[in-house]
C-alpha positions in Angstrom: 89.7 18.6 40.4 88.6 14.7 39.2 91.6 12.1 39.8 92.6 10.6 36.7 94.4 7.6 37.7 97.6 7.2 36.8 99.2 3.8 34.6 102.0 2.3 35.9 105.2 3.6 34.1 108.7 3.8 35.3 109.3 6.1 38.5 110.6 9.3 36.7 111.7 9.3 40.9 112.4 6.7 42.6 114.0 6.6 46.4 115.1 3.4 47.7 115.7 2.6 51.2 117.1 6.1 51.9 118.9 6.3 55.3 120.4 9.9 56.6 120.4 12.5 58.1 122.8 15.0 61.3 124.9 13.5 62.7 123.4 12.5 66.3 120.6 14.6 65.3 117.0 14.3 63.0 117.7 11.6 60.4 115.4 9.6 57.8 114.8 5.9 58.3 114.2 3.4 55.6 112.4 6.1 52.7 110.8 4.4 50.0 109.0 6.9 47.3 108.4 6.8 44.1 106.5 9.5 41.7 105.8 8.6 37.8 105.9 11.4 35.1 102.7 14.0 35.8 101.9 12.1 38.6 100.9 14.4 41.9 101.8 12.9 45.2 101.3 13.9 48.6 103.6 13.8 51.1 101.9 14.0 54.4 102.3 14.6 58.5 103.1 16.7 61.2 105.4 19.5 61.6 108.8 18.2 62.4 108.3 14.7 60.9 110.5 15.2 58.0 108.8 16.1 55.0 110.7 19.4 54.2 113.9 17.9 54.9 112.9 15.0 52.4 112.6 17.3 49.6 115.8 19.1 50.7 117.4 15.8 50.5 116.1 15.4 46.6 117.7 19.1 46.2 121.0 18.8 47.1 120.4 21.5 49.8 122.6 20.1 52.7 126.0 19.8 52.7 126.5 18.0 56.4 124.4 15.3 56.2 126.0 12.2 56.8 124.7 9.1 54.5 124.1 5.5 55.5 122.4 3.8 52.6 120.0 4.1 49.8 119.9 6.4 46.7 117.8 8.9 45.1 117.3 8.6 41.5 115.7 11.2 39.3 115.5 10.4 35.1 118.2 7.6 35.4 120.4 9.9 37.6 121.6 8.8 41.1 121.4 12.5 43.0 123.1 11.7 45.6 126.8 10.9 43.8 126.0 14.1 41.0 128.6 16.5 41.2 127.7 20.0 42.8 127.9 22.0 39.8 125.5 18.9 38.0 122.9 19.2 40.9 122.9 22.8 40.2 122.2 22.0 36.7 118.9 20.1 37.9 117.6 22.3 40.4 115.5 25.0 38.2 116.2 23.2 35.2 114.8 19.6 36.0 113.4 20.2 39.2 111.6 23.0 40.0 110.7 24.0 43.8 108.3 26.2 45.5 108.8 27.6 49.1 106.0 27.8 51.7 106.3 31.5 52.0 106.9 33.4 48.9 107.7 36.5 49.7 111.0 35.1 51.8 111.8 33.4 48.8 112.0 36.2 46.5 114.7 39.1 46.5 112.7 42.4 47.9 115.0 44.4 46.2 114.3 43.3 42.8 111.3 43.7 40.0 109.4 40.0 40.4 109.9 40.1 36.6 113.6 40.3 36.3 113.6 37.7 39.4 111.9 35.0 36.7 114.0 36.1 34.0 117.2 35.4 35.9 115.5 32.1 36.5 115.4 31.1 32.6 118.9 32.9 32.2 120.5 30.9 34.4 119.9 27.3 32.4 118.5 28.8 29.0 121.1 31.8 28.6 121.4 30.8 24.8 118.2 31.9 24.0 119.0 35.7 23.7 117.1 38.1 25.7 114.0 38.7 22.9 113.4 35.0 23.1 113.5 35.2 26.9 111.5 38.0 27.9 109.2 36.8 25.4 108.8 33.3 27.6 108.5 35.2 31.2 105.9 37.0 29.3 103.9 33.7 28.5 105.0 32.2 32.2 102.9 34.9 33.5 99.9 34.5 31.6 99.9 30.9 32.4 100.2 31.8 35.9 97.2 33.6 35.8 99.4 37.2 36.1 99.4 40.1 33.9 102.2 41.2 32.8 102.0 44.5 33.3 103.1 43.1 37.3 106.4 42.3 35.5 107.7 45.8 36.9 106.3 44.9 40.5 108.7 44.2 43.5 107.3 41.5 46.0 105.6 44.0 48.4 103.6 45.4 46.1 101.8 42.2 45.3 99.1 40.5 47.3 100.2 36.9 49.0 98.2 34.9 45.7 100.4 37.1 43.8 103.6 36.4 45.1 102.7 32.6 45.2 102.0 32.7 41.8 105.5 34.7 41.4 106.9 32.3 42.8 105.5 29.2 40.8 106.3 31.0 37.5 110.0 30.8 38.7 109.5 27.2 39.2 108.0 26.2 35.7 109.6 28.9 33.2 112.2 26.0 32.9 109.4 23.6 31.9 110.5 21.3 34.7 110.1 17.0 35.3 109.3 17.6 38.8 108.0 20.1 40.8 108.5 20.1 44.5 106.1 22.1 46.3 106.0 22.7 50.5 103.0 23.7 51.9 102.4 26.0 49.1 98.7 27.0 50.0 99.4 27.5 53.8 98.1 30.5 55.4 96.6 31.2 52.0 93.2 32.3 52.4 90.2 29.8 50.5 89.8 31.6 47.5 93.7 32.0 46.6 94.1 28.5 48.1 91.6 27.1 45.8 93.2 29.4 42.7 96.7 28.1 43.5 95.6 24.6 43.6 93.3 24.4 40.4 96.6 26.1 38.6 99.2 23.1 39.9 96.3 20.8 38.9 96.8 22.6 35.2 100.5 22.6 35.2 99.9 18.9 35.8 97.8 17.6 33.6 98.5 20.1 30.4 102.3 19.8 30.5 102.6 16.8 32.4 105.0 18.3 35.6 105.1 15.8 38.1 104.4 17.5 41.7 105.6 16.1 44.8 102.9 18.1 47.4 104.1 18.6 51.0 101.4 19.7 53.0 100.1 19.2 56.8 96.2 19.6 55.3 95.2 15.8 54.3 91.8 18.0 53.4 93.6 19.3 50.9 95.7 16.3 49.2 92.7 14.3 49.5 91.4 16.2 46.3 94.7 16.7 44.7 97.1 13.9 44.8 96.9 10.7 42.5 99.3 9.0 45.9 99.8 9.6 49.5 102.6 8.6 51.4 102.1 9.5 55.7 105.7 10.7 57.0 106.2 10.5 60.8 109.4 11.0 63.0 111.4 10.4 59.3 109.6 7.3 58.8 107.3 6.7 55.7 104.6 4.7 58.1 101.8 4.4 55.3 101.7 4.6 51.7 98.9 4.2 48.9 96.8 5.1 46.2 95.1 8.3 47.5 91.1 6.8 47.9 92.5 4.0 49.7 94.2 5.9 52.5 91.4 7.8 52.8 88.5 5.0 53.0 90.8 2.7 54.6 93.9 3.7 56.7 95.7 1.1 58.1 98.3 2.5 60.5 97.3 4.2 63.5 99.2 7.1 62.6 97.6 8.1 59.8 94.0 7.6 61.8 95.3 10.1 64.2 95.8 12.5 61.1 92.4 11.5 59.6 90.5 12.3 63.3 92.5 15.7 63.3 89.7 16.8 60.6 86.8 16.3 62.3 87.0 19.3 64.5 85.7 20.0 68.5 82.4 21.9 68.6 81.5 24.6 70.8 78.7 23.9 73.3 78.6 26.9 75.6 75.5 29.3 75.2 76.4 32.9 75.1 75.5 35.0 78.5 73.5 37.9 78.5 75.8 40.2 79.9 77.5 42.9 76.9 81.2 42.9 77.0 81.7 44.6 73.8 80.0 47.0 71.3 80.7 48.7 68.0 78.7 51.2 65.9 79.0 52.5 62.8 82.7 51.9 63.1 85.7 52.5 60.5 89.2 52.9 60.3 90.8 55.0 58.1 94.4 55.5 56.8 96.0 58.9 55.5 96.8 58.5 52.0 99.9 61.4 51.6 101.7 63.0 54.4 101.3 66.4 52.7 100.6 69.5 55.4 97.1 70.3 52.8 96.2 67.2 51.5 93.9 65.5 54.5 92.5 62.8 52.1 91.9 59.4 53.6 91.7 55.6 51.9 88.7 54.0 54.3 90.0 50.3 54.8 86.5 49.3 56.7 83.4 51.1 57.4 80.2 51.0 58.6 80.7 47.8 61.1 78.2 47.0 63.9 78.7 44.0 66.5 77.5 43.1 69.9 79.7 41.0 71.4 78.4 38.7 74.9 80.0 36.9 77.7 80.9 33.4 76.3 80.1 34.0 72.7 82.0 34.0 70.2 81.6 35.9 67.2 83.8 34.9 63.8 85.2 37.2 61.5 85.6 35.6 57.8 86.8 37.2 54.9 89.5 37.2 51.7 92.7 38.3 52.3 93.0 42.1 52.3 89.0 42.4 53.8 89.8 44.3 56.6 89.4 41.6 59.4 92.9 42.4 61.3 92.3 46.2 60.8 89.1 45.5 62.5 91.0 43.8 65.3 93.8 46.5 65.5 90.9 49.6 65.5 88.7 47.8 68.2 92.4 47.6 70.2 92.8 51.2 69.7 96.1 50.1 67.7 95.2 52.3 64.8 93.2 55.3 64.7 89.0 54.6 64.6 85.6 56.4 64.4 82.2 55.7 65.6 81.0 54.3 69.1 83.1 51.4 71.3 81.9 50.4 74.5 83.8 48.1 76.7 81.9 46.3 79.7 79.5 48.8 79.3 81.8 51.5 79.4 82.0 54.2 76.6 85.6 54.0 75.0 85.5 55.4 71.7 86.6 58.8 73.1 89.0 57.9 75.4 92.9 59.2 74.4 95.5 56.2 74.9 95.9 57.3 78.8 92.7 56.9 79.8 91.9 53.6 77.4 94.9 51.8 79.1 93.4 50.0 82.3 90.7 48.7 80.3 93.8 46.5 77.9 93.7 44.2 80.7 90.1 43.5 79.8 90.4 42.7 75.9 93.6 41.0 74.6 95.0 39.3 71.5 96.6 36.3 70.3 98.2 36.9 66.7 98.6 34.3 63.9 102.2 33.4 64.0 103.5 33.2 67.6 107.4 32.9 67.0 106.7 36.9 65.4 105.2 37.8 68.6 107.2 36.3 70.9 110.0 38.0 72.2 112.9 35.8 71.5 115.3 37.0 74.1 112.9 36.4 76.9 112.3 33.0 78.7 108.6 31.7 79.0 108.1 32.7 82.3 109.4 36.5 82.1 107.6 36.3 78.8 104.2 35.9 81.2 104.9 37.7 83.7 106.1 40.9 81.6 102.2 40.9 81.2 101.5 40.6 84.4 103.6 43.3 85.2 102.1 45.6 82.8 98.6 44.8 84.7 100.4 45.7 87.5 100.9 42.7 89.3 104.5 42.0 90.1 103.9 38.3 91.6 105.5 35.8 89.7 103.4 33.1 92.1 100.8 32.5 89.6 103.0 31.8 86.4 103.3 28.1 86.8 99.3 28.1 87.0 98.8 29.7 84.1 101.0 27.7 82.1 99.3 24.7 83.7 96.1 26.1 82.3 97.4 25.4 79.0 98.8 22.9 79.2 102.4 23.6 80.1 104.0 22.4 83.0 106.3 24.7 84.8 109.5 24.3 83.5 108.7 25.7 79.9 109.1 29.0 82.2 112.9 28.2 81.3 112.4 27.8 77.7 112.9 30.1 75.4 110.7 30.7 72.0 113.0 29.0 69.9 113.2 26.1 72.1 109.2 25.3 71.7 107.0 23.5 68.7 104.7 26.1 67.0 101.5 23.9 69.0 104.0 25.4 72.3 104.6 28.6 71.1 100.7 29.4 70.5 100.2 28.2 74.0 102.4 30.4 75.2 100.7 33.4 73.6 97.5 32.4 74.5 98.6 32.0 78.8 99.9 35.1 78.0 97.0 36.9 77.0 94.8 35.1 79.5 97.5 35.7 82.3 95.3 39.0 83.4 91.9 37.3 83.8 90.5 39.5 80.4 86.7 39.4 79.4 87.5 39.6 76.1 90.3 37.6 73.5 90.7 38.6 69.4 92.1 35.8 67.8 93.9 36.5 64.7 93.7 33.4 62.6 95.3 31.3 65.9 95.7 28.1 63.9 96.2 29.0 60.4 100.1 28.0 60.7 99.5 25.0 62.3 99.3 21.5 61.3 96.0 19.5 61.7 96.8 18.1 64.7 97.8 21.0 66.6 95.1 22.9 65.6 92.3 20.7 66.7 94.3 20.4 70.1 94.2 24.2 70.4 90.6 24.5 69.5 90.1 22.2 72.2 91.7 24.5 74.7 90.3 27.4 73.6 87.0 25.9 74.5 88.2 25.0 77.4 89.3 28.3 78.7 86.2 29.8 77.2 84.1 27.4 80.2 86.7 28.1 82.5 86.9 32.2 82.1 83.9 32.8 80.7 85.6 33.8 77.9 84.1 36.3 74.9 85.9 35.8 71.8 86.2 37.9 68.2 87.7 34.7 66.6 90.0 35.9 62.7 90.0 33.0 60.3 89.9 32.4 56.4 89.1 28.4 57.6 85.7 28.3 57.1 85.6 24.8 58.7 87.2 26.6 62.3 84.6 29.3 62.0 81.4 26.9 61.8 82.7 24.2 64.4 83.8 26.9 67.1 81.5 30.7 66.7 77.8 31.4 67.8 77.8 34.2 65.0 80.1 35.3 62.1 80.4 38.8 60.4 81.8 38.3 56.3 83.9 41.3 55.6 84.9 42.1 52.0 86.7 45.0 51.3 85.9 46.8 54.7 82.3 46.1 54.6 79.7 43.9 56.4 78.2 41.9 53.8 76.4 39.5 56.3 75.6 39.1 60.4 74.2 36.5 61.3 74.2 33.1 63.2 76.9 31.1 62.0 74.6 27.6 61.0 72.0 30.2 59.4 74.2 31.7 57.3 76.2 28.9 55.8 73.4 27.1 55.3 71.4 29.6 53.6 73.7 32.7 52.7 71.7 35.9 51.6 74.6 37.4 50.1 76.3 37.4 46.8 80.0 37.3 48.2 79.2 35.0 51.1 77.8 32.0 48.7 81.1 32.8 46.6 83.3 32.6 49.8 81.4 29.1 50.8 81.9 27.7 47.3 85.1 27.7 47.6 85.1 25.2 50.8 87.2 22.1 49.7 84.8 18.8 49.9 85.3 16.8 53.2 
């Protein structure tokens, strides 16, 4: 995606010393933006520094906030003193917006092509309806959709799917601006790379402005003509794009820059085998008729051997079979072939006689608010696992916690109460909490910023040399995967199309798939 630099018009918007915010609670301080016609900008920083609740601001979306100065003008408009019903008017019309999670944004009960329609009936009702099922028709094509996924509700697509669902709704309108947060998170590399060439289009071919919220500067880097660095609702850097990069001035925005150079592991793999599979596969029943005993094979054919302090990666596109893997190897879903456990045969064990050896092999999912229960304080959370181990002390909780870097009184803290960065520490000093051999970590980091994420690399190391940890580390970040695995298996539609060491195989990748996979890899 080359940079074509932008001249200097007008700001199509323009904020201007923008002060609000709750009151006695998270404001804005001193904002100063602007974004020309088909200009992309980045807005970057951490979670909680105030980039979503910027773009809210442009929306109209809150209704408490209590304003001190400044204004927000959009094509000659001051948003802020716009009647409600003119905002309305604007947002979908003028200003188009796309949500970090698309399938919470669209209506589950409802075709994804009616959901677009509505979207051009609601500011272009004069059309008549031949007119307007003719434009979803063309939205979708330019969205890379066929149209035949009209007739689709949201479940039924993939997450690249819905995303692009969701961006259709933004530009049927033919939009200004187009605000999107953190539209490619969690995305795995080859949707994230598809969704951000097709923004780039929408850009440059009909000249949409994009505003582009995002905690990845990797990412922005490559897309955005400007950058402007948020922090604690403070705009502390601003510029064109190659000089934030080359030369960042404020310390801040170093701090984000060193987040992308990641930790790397250093401890060699033992000899002892903690975990093998054979010829392994999971299989789902396909009908729940009493005859029909057909199956739809999501993996098959996987072999690993797994040793103390190693850890092997497990890359893949969405829909590969990676978690399955993780869930079958967990006895979570139904397998066949041969486990062994610490030597141990497993594979033909019933759920009774697996259970003492869950203590041994534990997991640590991708988004830790879901996993967490929410009614439960930090330190019944832990020690609910201990419990189940059979250990009924709650002594050792504080330790734990102090192993990840918690001090004892998060034990009094509930989920809700923590940063995402806490809440994955919590999950991970809850799977560690009964001394296991062995961790699966289901993309740990994907739904973190780049901060956190290098931070909780860093302490999975840690506990790795501390434990003597064996890990089966779940990631569609390449990046991760090279800077913190001994091996890595690529999985594409439940097979093994390479196994190998991790620096031999991205450096010279035998397989078709795999060089596909590592040409998508953003330049650093």
């Amino acid at each position: 995606m080359p940079l074509i630099q932008m001249s200097n018009k007008s700001p199509l918007l323009s904020i201007k010393s923008l002060n609000c915010g709750f009151l006695n609670g998270f404001g804005l301080k001193d904002i100063d933006l602007d974004i020309s016609l088909a200009q992309r900008v980045g807005l970057v920083g951490e979670s909680g520094s105030g980039k979503s609740f910027l773009s809210n601001m442009i929306l109209r979306l809150y209704s408490d906030i209590f304003i001190r100065s400044g204004n927000i003008e959009f094509d000659g408009k001051d948003l802020l003193k716009l009647k409600t019903s003119s905002i309305q008017f604007l947002r979908g019309k003028e200003i188009g917006y796309i949500a970090q999670e698309p399938l919470g944004s669209l209506n589950p009960l409802q075709k994804v092509g009616k959901q677009v329609l509505e979207s051009l009936f609601l500011h272009q009702r004069h059309l008549g309806s031949k007119i307007m099922n003719k434009k979803v028709d063309e939205v979708f094509e330019q969205v890379g959709l066929d149209v035949v996924l009209k007739n689709r509700y949201p479940y039924e697509l993939s997450g690249g799917q819905r995303q692009r669902v969701a961006i259709a709704m933004a530009i049927v309108n033919h939009p200004k601006l187009l605000i999107c947060d953190e539209p490619t998170t969690a995305l795995d590399m080859g949707i994230q790379k598809q969704i951000l060439d097709l923004l780039y289009r929408l850009s440059e071919i009909n000249k949409i402005a994009i505003l582009f919220i995002s905690h990845d500067l990797g990412i922005v880097k490559n897309f955005a003509h400007r950058v402007y660095v948020m922090s604690e609702g403070k705009i502390c850097e601003s510029g064109s794009t190659q000089e934030v990069f080359s030369s960042p001035k404020h310390a801040y925005t170093k701090k984000l820059l060193d987040a992308l150079i990641l930790p790397q592991k250093t401890l060699s793999a033992g000899d002892k085998k903690v975990l093998e599979i054979k010829d392994f596969a999971v299989s789902y029943p396909k009908s729940k008729f009493f005859f029909d005993k057909s199956e739809n094979t999501i993996i098959s054919g996987i072999f690993l051997s797994l040793y103390s302090g190693q850890t092997i990666g497990i890359v893949g596109e969405s829909g590969s079979g990676k978690s399955t893997l993780a869930m079958g190897i967990l006895k979570l879903v139904e397998s066949v072939g041969e486990e062994w456990i610490l030597g141990d045969e497993v594979h033909k064990m019933n759920q009774k006689k697996f259970k003492p050896y869950r203590k041994n092999i534990q997991i640590v999912f991708q988004d830790p608010y879901a996993s967490l229960n929410p009614r439960m304080r930090v330190g019944d959370i832990i020690f609910e696992a201990l419990r189940l181990g059979n250990q009924k002390n709650h002594k050792g909780i504080s330790k734990i916690l102090e192993s990840v870097g918690l001090d004892a009184s998060f034990m009094e803290f509930y989920p809700h109460q923590l940063s995402g960065g806490q809440r994955q520490r919590v999950a991970i000093a809850r799977a560690i909490a009964l001394k296991p051999k062995i961790i699966i970590l289901d993309e740990p980091t994907s739904a973190l910023d780049k901060s956190m994420q290098k931070i909780v690399l860093e302490l999975l190391l840690k506990l790795q040399k501390e434990y003597e940890l064996s890990y089966l580390f779940i990631s569609h970040d390449l990046d991760v995967i090279e800077s913190v695995c001994d091996d890595v298996i690529v999985l594409y539609k439940g097979k093994m199309m390479e196994y190998g060491n991790v620096k031999e195989v991205f450096s010279n990748p035998k397989n078709t798939y795999t060089q596909r996979l590592l040409s998508l890899r953003l330049p650093t």
